[in-house]
C-alpha positions in Angstrom: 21.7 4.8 53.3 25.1 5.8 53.1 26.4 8.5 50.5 28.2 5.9 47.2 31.7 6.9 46.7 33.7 6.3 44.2 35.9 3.5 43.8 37.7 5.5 41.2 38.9 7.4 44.3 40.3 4.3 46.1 44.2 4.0 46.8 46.1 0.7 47.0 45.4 0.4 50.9 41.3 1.2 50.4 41.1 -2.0 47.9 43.3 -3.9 50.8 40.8 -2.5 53.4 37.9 -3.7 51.3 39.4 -7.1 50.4 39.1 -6.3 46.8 41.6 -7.0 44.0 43.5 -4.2 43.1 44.6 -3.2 39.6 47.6 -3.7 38.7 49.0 -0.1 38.1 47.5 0.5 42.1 49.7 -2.2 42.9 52.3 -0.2 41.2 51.4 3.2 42.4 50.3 3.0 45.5 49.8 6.6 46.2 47.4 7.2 43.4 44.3 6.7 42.5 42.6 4.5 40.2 41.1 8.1 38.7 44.1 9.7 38.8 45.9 7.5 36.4 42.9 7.0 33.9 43.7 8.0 30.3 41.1 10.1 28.1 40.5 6.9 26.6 40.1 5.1 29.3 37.6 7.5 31.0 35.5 7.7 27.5 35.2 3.3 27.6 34.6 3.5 31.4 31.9 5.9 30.7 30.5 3.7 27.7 30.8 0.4 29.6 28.9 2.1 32.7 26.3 3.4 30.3 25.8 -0.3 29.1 25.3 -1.7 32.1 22.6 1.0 33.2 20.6 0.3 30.0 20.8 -3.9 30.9 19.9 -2.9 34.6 17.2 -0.9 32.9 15.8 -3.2 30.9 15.5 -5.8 33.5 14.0 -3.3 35.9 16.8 -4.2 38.4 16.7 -2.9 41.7 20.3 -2.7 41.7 19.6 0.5 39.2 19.9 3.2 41.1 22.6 1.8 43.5 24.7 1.4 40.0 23.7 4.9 38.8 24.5 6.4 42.4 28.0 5.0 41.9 28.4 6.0 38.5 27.4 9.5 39.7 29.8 9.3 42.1 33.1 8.0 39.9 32.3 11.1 37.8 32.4 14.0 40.2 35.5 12.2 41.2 37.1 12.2 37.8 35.8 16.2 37.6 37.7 16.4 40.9 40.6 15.3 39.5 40.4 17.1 36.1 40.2 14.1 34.3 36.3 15.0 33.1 35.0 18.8 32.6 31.9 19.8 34.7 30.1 20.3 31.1 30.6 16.7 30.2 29.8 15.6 34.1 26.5 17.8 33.9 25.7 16.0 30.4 26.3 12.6 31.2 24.1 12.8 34.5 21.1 14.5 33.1 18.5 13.1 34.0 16.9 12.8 29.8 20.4 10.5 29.2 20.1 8.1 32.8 16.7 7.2 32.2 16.0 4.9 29.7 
């Protein structure tokens, strides 16, 4: 299996490459990434809305689980790459006592 990246880390021309709708403000700034223009608040409800979909995938006992959670990993250390996240709050929100559920 291939290592997840993050699709926080995508530019304009990776969502065209991938056939996958950009966001608008990629659209608009195509030299950026969707990470890279995230606001604190933005990162905090991405990181909530992630966390809620682990729990669902979870509770079903998906197998898509740790595909998600690989991602999720993934859009993190990018968002510590771009200073957007500190490496406390990374190493927090990927321990393994608050991913399991």
């Amino acid at each position: 299996m291939s290592q997840p990246t993050s699709e926080l880390a995508w530019k304009l021309a990776d969502y065209r490459a991938a056939g996958a709708e950009p966001p608008a403000r990629c659209v608009s700034h195509p030299d950026l990434t969707e990470g890279e223009m995230m606001t604190a608040e933005e990162v905090e409800e991405f990181i909530k809305d992630y966390m809620a979909t682990l729990r669902i995938l979870a509770d079903k006992q998906s197998r898509r689980y740790e595909t998600v959670l690989a991602t999720y990993k993934a859009d993190l250390a990018y968002l510590v790459e771009v200073g957007s996240l500190g490496q406390d709050d990374y190493n927090d929100l990927t321990h393994e006592s608050n991913i399991r559920f």
